[in-house]
C-alpha positions in Angstrom: -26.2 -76.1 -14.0 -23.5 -73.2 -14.2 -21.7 -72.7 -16.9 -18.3 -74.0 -17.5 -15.8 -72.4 -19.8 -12.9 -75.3 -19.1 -12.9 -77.6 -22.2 -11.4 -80.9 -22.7 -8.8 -81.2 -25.6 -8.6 -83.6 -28.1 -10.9 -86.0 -26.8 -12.9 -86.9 -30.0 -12.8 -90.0 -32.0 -9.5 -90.0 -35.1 -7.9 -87.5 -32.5 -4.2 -87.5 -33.3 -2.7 -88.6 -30.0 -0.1 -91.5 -28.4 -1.3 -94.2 -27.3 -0.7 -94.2 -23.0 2.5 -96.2 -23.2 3.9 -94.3 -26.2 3.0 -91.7 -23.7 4.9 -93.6 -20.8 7.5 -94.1 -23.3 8.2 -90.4 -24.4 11.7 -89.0 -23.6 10.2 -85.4 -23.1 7.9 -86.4 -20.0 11.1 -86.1 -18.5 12.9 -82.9 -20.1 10.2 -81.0 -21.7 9.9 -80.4 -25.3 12.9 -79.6 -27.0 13.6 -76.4 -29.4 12.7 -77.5 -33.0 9.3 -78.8 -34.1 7.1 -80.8 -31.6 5.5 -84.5 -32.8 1.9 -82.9 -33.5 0.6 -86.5 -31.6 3.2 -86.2 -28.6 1.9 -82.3 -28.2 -2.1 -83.5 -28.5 -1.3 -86.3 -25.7 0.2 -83.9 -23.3 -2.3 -81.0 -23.9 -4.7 -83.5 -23.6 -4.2 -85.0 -20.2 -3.9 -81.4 -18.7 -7.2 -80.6 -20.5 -8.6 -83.2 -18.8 -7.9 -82.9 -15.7 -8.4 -79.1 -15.7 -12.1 -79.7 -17.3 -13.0 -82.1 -15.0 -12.2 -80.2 -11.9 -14.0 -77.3 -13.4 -16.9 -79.5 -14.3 -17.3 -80.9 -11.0 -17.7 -76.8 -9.8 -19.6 -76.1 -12.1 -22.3 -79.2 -11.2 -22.2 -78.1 -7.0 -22.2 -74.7 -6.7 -24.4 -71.6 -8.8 -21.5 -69.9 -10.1 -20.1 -69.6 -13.3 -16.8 -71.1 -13.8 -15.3 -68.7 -15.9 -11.8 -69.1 -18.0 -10.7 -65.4 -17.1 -7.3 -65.9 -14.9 -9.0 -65.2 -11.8 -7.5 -68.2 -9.9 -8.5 -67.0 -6.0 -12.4 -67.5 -7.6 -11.5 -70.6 -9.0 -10.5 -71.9 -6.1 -13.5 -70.0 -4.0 -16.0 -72.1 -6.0 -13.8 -75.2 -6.1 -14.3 -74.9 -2.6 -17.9 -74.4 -2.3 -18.5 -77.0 -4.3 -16.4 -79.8 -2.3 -18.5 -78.6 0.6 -21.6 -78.9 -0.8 -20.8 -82.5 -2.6 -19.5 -84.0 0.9 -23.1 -82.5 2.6 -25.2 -84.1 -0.2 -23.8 -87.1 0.9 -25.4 -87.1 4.4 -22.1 -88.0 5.9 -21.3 -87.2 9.6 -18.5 -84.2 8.9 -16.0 -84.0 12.0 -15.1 -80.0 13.3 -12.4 -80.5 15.7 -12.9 -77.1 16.6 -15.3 -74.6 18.2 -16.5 -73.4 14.6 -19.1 -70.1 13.8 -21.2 -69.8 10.9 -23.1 -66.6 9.9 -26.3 -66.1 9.0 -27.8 -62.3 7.3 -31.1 -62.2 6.2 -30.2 -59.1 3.8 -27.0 -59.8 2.2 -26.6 -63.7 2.7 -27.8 -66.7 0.0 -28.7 -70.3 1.2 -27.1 -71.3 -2.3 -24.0 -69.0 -3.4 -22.4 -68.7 -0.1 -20.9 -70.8 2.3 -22.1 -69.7 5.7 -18.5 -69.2 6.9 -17.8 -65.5 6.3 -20.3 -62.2 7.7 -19.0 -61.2 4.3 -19.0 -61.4 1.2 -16.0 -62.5 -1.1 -16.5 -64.7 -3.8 -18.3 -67.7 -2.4 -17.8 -67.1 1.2 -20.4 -65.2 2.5 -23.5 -65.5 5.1 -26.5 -67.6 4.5 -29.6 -65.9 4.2 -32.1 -68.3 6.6 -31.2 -70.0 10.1 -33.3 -72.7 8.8 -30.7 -73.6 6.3 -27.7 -72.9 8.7 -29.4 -75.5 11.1 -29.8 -78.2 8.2 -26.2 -77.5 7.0 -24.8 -78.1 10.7 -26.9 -80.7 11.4 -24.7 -82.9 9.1 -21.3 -82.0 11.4 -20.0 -83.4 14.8 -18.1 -81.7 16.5 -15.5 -81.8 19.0 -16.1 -78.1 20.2 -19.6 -75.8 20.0 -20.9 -74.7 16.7 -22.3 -71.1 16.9 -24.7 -69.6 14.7 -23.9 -65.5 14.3 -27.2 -64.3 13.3 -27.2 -60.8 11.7 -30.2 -57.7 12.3 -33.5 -59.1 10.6 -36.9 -61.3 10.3 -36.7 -64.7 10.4 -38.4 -67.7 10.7 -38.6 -70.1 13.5 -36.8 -73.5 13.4 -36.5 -77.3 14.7 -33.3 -78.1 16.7 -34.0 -81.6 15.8 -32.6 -85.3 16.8 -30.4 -85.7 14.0 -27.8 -83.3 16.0 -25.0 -85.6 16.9 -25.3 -86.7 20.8 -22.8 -83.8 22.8 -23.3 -81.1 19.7 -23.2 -77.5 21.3 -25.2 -75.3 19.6 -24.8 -71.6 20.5 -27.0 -69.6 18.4 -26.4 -65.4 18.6 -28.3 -62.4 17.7 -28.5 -58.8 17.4 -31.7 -56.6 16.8 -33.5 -60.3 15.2 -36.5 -60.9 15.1 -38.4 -64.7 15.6 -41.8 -65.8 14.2 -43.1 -68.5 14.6 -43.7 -70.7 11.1 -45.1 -74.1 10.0 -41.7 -75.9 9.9 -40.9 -75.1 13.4 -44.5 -76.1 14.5 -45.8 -73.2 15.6 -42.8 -72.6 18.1 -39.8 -69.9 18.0 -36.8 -72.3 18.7 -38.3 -76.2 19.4 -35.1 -78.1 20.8 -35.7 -81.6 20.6 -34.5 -84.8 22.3 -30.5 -84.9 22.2 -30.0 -80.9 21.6 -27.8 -79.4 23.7 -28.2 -75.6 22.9 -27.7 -71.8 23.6 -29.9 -69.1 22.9 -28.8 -65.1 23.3 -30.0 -61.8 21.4 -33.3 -62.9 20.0 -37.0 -60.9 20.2 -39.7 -63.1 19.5 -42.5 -61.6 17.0 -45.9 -63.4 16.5 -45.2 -67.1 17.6 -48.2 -69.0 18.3 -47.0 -71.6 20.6 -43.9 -71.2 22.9 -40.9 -68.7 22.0 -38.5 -71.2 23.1 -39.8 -75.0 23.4 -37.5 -77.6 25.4 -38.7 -81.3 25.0 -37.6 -84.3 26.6 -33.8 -84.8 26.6 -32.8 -81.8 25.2 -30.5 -78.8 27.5 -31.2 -75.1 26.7 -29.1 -72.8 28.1 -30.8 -69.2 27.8 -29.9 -66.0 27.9 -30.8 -62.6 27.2 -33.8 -62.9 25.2 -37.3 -60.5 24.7 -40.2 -62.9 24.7 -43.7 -62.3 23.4 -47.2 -63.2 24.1 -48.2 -66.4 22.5 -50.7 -66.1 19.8 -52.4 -69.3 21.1 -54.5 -69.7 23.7 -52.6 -72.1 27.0 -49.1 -72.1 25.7 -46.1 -70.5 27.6 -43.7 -68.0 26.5 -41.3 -70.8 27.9 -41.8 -74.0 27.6 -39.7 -77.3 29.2 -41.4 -80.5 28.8 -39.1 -83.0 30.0 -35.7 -81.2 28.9 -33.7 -78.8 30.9 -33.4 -75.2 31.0 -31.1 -72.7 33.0 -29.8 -69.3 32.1 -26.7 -68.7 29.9 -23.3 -69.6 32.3 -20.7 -67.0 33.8 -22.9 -63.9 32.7 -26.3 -62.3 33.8 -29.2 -63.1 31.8 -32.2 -61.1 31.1 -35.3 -62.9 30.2 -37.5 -59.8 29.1 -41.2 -60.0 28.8 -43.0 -57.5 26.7 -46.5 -56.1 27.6 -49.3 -58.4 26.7 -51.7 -61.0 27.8 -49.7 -64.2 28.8 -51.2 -67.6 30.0 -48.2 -68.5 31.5 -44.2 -66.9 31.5 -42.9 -70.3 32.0 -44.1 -73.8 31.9 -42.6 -76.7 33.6 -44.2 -80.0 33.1 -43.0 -84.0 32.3 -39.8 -84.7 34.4 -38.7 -81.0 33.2 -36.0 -79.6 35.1 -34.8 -75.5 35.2 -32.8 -74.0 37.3 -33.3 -70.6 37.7 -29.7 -68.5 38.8 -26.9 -70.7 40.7 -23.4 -70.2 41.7 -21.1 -72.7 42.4 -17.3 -73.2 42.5 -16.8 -72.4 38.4 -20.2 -70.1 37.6 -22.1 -67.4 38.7 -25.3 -67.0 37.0 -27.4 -64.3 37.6 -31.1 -64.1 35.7 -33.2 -61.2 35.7 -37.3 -61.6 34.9 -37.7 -57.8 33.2 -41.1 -56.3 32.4 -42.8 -53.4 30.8 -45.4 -53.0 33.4 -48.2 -54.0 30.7 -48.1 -57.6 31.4 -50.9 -60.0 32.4 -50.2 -63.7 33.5 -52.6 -66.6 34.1 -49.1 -67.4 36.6 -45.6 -66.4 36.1 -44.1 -70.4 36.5 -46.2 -73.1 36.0 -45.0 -76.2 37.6 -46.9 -79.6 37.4 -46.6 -83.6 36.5 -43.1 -84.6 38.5 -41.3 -81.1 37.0 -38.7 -79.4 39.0 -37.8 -75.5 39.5 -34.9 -75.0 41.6 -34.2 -70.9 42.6 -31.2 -69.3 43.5 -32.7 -66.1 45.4 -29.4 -64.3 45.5 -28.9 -65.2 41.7 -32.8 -64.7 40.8 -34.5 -61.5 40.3 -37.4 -59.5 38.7 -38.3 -56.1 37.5 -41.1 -54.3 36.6 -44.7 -55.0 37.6 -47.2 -58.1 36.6 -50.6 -58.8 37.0 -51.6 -62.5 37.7 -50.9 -65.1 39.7 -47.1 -65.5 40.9 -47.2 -69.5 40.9 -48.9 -72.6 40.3 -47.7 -75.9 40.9 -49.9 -79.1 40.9 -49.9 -82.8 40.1 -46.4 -83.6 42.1 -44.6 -80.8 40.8 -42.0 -78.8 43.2 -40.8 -75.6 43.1 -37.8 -75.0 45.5 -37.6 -71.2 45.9 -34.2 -71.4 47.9 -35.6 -69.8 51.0 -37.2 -67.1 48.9 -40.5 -67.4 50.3 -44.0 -67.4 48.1 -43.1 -63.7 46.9 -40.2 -64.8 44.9 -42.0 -64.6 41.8 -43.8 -62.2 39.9 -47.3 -61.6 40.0 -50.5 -59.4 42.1 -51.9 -62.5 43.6 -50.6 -65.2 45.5 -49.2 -68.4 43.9 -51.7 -71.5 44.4 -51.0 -75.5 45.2 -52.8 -78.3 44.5 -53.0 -82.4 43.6 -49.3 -83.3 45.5 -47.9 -80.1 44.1 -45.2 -78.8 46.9 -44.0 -75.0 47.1 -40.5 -74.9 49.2 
């Protein structure tokens, strides 16, 4: 617990003080003390119910938030940490928080703290600040609805994969931003870089995935992944994608051009579609024009670039869909009543050194 220098005031048992309707009763609630010498009892009563109130407010700080709660005159920290710890007393209580508007938080791996900041500042003053993991930022959120989109501004670093899980209330927007950050893979985010689960509407931008044994970026059923510029790696694991949708829904990042960048390594698969999955892969219509870019080192090898099977969908825009860079590998497969409609792009639309293959009610368009 911090420390708290607030006391209460004549609180103890024989204290000289009025009784409450003495108190009630007292002709100086109304004018203030008068010049002379002050009824010691009427003094102890008013000092008292200050005292009170000023040491419980300080005691409540002090018992929700790490800081010290210090009589010194600073009253913007005072009210810093009185603030922090309101915030963290409503989350404890696992309450649905309203934002009514589109809201960022900030995570920093090097400069941020999961317990003495806030999450609502890239900087630090007082108890505003950045948190220090996105797995904390994601817990912390997780207890908001929101009217708007709730962004996640993470800062250069190493972090650790995470679960966007169910608890997300149903049309939450998460936009999660990087720059220069680094993803691995960890045991809370099962193996995966970013797993969106069922109900997750989210956005992912300016992340490189590290060593993540199972897919960079998972999808599952019922959940909506808009991507965009991302560097994916090689999965660590044997069969997984770099990509996975099982079931969910991915396209690229709206009104912009997104680069989905593979570095050089030994790939099963870029990107897997399987379960009722749906992506769409660039599209323009009437309000967007998305634009997404496959970008390569020239060092890759794919078992196939897209991977298309058991009633999943890939729809192309060719105009809007583009690679660069050289693969070796198989540019499709698409099996067991999956479809890929290439838009008139023909079988070369996708990556690869060999030609894509068919098979079990699979359908190439």
């Amino acid at each position: 617990m911090a420390t708290n220098q607030f006391f209460p005031f004549a609180t103890g048992a024989g204290a000289l003080v009025l009784t409450n309707s003495q108190l009630q009763a007292m002709t100086a609630l109304s004018t203030g003390f008068q010049q002379g010498v002050a009824d010691p009892a009427s003094v102890n009563s008013v000092w008292r119910q200050s005292a009170s109130i000023a040491a419980m407010i300080a005691q409540f700080t002090a018992d929700n938030q790490p800081n010290a709660v210090l009589d010194n005159g600073n009253i913007a920290t005072l009210e810093a940490e009185f603030e922090a710890a309101l915030e963290a007393y409503i989350l404890s209580l696992d309450l649905y928080i309203p934002l009514i508007k589109t809201t960022t938080f900030f995570v920093n791996a090097a400069t941020g703290s999961d317990t003495a900041y806030d999450g609502i500042s890239a900087t630090v003053s007082g108890s505003h600040g950045p948190w220090a993991t996105i797995a904390h930022a994601v817990a912390v959120v997780s207890g908001y609805s929101s009217l708007g989109s709730v962004t996640i501004s993470v800062a250069a670093g190493t972090y650790d994969g995470v679960v966007l899980n169910p608890s997300l209330i149903s049309g939450w927007t998460f936009v999660m931003t990087g720059g220069a950050v680094t993803i691995n893979s960890s045991a809370a985010s099962q193996g995966r870089g970013f797993l969106i689960d069922n109900g997750v509407i989210a956005s992912i931008s300016g992340f490189a995935f590290g060593s993540v044994q199972y897919e960079n970026i998972a999808v599952q059923p019922g959940a909506r992944a808009a991507i965009g510029n991302n560097t994916f790696s090689a999965p660590t694991a044997g069969g997984a994608a770099a990509i996975g949708c099982f079931g969910g829904n991915i396209s690229s990042a709206e009104n912009a051009t997104s680069t989905w960048t593979f570095a050089n390594g030994s790939y099963d698969v870029f990107l897997d579609v399987a379960y009722g999955g749906i992506v769409t892969l660039g599209y323009q219509d009437a309000y967007n024009t998305v634009t997404l870019v496959w970008g390569y080192g020239g060092g890759a090898t794919v078992g196939a670039s897209i991977s298309v099977a058991q009633c999943a969908t890939v729809t192309c825009n060719p105009a809007q869909f583009s690679f660069t860079g050289t693969v070796t590998g198989s540019r499709f497969s698409v099996i067991l009543n999956g479809t890929i409609n290439s838009g008139g792009g023909g079988v070369n639309l996708f990556p690869g050194s060999t030609a894509g293959t068919t098979g079990t009610g699979g359908q190439y368009l």
